[in-house]
LUMFI-716607 format. One line per 8 residues: number of its first residue (from 0); their letters; for each residue x, y negated, z negated of N, C-alpha, C. Coordinates in Angstrom, 2 decimals, padded with zeros to 5 digits. Example, Ala and Ser with C-alpha at 12.3 -4.5 7.8 and 13.67 -1.06 7.14 Angstrom:
<nodes>
0> as> 013.19/005.69/-007.80/012.30/004.50/-007.80/013.20/003.30/-007.80; 012.85/002.25/-007.08/013.67/001.06/-007.14/012.90/-000.03/-007.87 .
</nodes>
This chain:
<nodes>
0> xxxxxxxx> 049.54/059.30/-091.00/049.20/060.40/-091.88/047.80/060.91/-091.58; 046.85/059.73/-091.37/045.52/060.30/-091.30/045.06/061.08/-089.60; 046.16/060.70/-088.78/045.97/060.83/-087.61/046.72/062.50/-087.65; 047.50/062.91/-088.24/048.09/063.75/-088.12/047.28/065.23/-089.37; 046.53/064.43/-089.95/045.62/065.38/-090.80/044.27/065.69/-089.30; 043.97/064.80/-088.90/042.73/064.85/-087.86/043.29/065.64/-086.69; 044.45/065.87/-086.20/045.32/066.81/-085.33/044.80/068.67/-086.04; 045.54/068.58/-087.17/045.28/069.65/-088.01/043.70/070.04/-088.00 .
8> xxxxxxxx> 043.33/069.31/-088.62/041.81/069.89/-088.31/041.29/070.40/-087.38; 041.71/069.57/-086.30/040.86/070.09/-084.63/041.63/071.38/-084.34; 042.88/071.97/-084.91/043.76/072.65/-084.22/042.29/074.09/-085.35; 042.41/073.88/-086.48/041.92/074.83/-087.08/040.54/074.88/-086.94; 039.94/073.79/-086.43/038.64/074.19/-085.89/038.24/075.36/-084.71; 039.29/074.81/-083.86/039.06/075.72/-082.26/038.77/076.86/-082.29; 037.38/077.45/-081.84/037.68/078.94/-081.99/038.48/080.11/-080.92; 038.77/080.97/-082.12/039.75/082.04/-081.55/038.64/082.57/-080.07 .
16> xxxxxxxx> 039.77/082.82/-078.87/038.94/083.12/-077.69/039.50/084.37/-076.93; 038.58/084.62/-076.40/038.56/085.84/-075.52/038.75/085.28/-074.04; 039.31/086.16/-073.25/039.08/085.57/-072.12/039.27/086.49/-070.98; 038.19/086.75/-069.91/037.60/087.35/-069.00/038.03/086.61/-067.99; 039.00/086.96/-067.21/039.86/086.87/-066.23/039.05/088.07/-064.48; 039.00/086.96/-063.51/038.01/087.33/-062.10/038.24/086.54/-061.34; 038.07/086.34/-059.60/038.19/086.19/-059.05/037.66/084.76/-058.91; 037.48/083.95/-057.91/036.83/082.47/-057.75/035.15/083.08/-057.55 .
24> xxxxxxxx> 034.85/083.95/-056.39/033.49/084.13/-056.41/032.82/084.83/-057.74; 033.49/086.03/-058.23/033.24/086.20/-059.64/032.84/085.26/-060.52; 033.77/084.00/-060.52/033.45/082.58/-061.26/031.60/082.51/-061.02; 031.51/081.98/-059.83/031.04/081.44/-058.95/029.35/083.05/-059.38; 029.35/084.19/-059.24/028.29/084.75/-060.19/028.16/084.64/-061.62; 029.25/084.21/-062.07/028.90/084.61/-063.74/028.54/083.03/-064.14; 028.61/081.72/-063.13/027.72/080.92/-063.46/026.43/080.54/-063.07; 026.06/081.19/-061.94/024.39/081.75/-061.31/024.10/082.31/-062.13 .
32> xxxxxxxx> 024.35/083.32/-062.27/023.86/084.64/-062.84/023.78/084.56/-064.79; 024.66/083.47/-065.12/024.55/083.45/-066.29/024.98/084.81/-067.44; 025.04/085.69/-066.89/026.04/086.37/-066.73/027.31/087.47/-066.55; 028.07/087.99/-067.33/029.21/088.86/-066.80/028.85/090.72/-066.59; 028.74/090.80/-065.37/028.56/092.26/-064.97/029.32/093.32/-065.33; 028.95/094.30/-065.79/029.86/095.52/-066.28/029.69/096.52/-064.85; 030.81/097.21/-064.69/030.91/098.30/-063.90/030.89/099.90/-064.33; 030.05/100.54/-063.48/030.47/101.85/-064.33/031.73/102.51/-063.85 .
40> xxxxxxxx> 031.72/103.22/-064.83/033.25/103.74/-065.14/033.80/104.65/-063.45; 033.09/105.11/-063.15/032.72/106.08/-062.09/033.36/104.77/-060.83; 033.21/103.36/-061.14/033.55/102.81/-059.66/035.22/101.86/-060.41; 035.69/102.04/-061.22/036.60/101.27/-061.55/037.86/101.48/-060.99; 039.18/100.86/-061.11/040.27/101.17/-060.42/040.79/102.96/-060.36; 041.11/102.92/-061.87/041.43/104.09/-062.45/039.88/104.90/-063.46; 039.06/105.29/-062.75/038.00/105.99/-063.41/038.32/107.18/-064.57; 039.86/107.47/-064.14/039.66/108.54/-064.95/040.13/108.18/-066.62 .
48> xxxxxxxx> 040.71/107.09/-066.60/041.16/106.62/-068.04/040.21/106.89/-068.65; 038.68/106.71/-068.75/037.67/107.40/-069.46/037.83/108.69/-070.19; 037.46/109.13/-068.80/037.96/110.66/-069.17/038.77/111.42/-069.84; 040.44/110.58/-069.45/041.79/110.95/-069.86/041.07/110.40/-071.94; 040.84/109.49/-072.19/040.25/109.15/-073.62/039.81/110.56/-073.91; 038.41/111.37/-073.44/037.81/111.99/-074.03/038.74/113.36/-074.24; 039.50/113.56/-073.33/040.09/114.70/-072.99/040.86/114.33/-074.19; 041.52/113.14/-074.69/042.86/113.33/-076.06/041.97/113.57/-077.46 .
56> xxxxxxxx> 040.72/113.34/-077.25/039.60/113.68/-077.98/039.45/115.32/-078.47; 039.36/115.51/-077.04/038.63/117.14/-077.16/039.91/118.01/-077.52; 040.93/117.18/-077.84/042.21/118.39/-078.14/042.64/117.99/-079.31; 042.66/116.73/-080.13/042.47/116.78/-081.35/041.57/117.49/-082.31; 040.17/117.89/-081.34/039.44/118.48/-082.05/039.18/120.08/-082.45; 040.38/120.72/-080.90/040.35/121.66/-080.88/041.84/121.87/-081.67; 042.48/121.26/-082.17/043.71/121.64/-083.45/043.15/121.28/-084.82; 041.93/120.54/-084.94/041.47/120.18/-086.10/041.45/120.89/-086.90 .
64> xxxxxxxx> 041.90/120.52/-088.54/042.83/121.67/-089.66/041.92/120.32/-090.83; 041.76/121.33/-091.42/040.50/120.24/-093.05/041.58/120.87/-093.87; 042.08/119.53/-094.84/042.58/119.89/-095.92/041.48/119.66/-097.15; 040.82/120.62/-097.58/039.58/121.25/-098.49/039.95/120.23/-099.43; 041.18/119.62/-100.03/041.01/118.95/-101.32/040.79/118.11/-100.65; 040.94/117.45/-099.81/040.46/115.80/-099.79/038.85/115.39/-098.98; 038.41/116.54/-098.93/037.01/116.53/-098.96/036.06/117.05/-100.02; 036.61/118.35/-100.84/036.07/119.08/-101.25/036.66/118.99/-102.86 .
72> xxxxxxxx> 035.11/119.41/-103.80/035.67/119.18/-105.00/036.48/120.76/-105.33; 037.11/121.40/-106.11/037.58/122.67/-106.47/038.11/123.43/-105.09; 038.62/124.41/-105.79/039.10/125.55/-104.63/037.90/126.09/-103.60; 038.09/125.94/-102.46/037.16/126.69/-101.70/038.08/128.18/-100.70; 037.39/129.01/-100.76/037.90/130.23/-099.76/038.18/129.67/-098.53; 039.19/130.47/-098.11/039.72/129.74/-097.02/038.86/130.49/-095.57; 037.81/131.84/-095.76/036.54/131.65/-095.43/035.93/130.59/-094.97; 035.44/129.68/-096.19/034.63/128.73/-096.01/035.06/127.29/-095.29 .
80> xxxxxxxx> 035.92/127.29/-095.64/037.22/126.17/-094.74/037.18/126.07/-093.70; 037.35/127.73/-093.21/037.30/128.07/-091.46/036.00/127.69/-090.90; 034.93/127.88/-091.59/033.49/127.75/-091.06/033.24/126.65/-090.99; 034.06/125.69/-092.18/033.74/123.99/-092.09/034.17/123.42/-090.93; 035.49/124.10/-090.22/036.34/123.20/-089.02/035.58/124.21/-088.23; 035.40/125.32/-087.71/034.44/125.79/-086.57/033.26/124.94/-086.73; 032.26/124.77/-087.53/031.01/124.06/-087.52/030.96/122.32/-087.00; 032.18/121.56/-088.03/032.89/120.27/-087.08/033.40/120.82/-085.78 .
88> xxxxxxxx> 034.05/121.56/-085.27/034.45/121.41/-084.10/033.09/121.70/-083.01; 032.63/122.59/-083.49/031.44/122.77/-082.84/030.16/121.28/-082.06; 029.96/120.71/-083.41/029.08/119.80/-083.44/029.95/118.35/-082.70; 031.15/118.33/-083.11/031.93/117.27/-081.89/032.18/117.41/-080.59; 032.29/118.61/-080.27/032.16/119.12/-079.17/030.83/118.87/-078.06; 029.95/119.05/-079.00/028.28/118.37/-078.43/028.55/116.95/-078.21; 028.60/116.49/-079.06/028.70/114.75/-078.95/029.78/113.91/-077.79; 030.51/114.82/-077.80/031.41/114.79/-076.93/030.99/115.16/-075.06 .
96> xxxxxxxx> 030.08/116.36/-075.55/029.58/116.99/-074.00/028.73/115.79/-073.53; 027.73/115.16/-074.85/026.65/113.84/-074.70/027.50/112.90/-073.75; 028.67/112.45/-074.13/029.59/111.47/-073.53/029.66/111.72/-071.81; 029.60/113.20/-071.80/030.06/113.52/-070.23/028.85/112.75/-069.83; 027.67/113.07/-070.01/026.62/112.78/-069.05/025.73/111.60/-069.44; 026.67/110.69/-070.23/025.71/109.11/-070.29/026.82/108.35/-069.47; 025.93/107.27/-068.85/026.50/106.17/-068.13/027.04/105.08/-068.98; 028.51/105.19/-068.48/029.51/104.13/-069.32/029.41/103.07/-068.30 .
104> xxxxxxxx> 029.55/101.65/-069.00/029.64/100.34/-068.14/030.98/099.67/-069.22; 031.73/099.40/-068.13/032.24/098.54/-068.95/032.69/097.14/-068.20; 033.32/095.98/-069.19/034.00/094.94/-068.79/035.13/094.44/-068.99; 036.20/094.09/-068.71/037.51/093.98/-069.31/037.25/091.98/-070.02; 037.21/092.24/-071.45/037.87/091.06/-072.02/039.02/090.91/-072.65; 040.08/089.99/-072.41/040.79/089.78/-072.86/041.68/089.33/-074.34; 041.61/090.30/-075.34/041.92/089.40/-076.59/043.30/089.29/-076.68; 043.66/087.75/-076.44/045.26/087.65/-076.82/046.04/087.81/-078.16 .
112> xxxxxxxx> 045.28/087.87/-079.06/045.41/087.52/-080.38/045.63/088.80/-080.48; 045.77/090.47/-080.21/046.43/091.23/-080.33/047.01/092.25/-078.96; 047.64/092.94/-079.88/048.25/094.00/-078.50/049.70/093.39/-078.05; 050.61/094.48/-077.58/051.52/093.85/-076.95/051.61/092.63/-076.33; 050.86/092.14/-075.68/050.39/091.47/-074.85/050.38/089.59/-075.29; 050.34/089.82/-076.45/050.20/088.64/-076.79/051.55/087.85/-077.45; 051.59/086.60/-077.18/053.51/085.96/-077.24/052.46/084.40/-078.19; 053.21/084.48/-078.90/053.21/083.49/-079.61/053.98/082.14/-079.07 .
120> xxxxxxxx> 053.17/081.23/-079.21/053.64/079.89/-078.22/052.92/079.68/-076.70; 053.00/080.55/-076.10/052.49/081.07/-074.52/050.73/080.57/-075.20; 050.44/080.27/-073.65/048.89/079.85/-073.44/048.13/081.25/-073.41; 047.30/081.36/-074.31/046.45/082.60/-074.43/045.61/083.17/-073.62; 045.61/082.09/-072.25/044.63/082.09/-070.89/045.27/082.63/-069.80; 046.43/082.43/-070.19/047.37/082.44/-069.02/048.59/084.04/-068.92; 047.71/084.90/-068.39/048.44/086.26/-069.22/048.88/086.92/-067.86; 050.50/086.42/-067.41/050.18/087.39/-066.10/049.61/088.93/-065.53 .
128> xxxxxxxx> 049.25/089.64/-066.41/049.27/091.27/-066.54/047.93/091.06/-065.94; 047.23/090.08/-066.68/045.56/090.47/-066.44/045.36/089.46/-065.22; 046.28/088.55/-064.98/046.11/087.73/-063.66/046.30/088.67/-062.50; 047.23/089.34/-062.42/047.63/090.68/-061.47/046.40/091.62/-061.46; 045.96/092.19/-062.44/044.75/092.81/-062.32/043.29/092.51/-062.05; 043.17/091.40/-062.43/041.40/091.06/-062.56/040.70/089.65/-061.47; 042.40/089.15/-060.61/042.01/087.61/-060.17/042.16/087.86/-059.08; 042.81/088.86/-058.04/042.83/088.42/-056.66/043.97/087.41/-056.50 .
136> xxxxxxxx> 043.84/086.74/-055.23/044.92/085.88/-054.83/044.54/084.59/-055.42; 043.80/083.94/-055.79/042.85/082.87/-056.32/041.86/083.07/-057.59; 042.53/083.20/-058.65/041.15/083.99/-059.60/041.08/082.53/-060.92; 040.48/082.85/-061.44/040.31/082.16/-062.98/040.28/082.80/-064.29; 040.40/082.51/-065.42/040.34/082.71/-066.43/039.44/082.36/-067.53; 038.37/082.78/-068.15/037.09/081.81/-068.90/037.68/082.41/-069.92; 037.64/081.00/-070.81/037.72/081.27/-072.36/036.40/081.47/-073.07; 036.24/082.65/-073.98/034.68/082.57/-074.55/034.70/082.65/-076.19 .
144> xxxxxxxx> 034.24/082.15/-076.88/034.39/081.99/-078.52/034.14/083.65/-078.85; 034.97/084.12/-079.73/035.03/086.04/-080.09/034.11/085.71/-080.87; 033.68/085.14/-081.89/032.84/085.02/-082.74/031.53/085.16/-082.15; 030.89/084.38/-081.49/029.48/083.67/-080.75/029.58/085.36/-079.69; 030.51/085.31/-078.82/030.38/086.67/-077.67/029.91/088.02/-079.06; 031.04/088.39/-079.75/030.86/089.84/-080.55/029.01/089.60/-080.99; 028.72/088.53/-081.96/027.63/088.09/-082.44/026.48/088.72/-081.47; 026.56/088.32/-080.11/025.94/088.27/-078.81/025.90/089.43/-078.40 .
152> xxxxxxxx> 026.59/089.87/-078.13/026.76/091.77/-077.94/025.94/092.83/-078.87; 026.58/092.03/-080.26/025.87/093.05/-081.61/025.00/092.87/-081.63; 023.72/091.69/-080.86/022.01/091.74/-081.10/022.00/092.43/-080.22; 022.38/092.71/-079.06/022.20/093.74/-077.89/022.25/095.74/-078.15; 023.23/095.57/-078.67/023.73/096.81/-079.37/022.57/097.34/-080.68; 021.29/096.15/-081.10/021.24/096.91/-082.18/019.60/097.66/-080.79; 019.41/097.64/-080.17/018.42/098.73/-079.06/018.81/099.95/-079.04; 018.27/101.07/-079.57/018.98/101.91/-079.22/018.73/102.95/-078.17 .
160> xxxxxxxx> 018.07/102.79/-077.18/017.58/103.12/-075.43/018.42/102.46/-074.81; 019.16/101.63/-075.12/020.12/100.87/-074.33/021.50/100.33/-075.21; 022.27/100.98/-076.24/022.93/100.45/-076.84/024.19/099.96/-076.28; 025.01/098.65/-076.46/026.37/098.01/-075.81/026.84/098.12/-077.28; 028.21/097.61/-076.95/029.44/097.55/-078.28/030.32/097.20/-077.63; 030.88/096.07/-078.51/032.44/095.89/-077.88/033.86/096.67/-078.70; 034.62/096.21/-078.39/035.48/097.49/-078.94/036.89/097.13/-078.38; 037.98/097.41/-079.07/039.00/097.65/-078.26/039.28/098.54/-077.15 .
168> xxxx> 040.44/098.55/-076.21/040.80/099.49/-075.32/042.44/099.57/-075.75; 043.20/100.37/-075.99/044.12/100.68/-076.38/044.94/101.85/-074.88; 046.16/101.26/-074.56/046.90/102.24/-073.95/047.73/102.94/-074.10; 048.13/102.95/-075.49/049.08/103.84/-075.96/048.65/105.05/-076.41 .
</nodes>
């Protein structure tokens, strides 16, 4: 009984992990180097997935329609409505142009714990999709605590001359 409570525990201790899937020499820098290099977007397989993002961006914004009650208290002219979604579309549009011309880096981590991707039972390290993509003929898989990494990122992220964030990547 007590052995099987001490099972339980360790199982709910473990933390939930991420895992950054690379080659053997990859290994082999990110333990020199201490550690994991981001690429800019500009040298990645498919560079334009970036782009293709901003572009489903810039066309949501250009159908963008404000329904006045769920922002606005009382009736507003539908005048003023128009000027509210020209003035948003306007000003996203900037923020958006900002995007063209800052340097994106990114890194692929792996969270098994969501997305298609993830099978209940199956080893959370062991993901052929990202073995095909990220390992070469010989690659590895590092497990890293999501907690301690996000934590780690977010003191980085709070600079703002240099801000990081982690984030999902979504392909649907």
């Amino acid at each position: 009984m007590e052995e099987q409570k001490r099972e339980e525990d360790a199982v709910q201790a473990e933390p939930e992990l991420l895992y950054h899937y690379t080659t053997q020499p990859g290994l082999i820098g990110i333990l020199n180097e201490k550690s994991i290099w981001a690429t800019h977007i500009a040298y990645l397989n498919d560079s334009s997935e970036f782009r293709h993002g901003l572009e489903i961006i810039r066309h949501h914004i250009r159908t963008l329609k404000i329904d006045p009650s769920r922002i606005f208290q009382g009736d507003l002219p539908a005048t003023q409505v128009e000027i509210f979604e020209r003035t948003l579309r306007e000003l996203m549009g900037q923020v958006l142009g900002f995007m063209d011309e800052v340097d994106v880096f990114v890194t692929s981590i792996f969270d098994s714990s969501v997305g298609p991707s993830s099978h209940p039972g199956r080893d959370p390290g062991d993901n052929l999709e990202q073995w095909r993509a990220y390992s070469g003929n010989a690659g590895v898989s590092i497990g890293f605590d999501k907690e301690r990494l996000s934590n780690h990122v977010g003191a980085f992220g709070e600079n703002p001359a240099a801000p990081i964030a982690c984030g999902p990547c979504s392909y649907d």
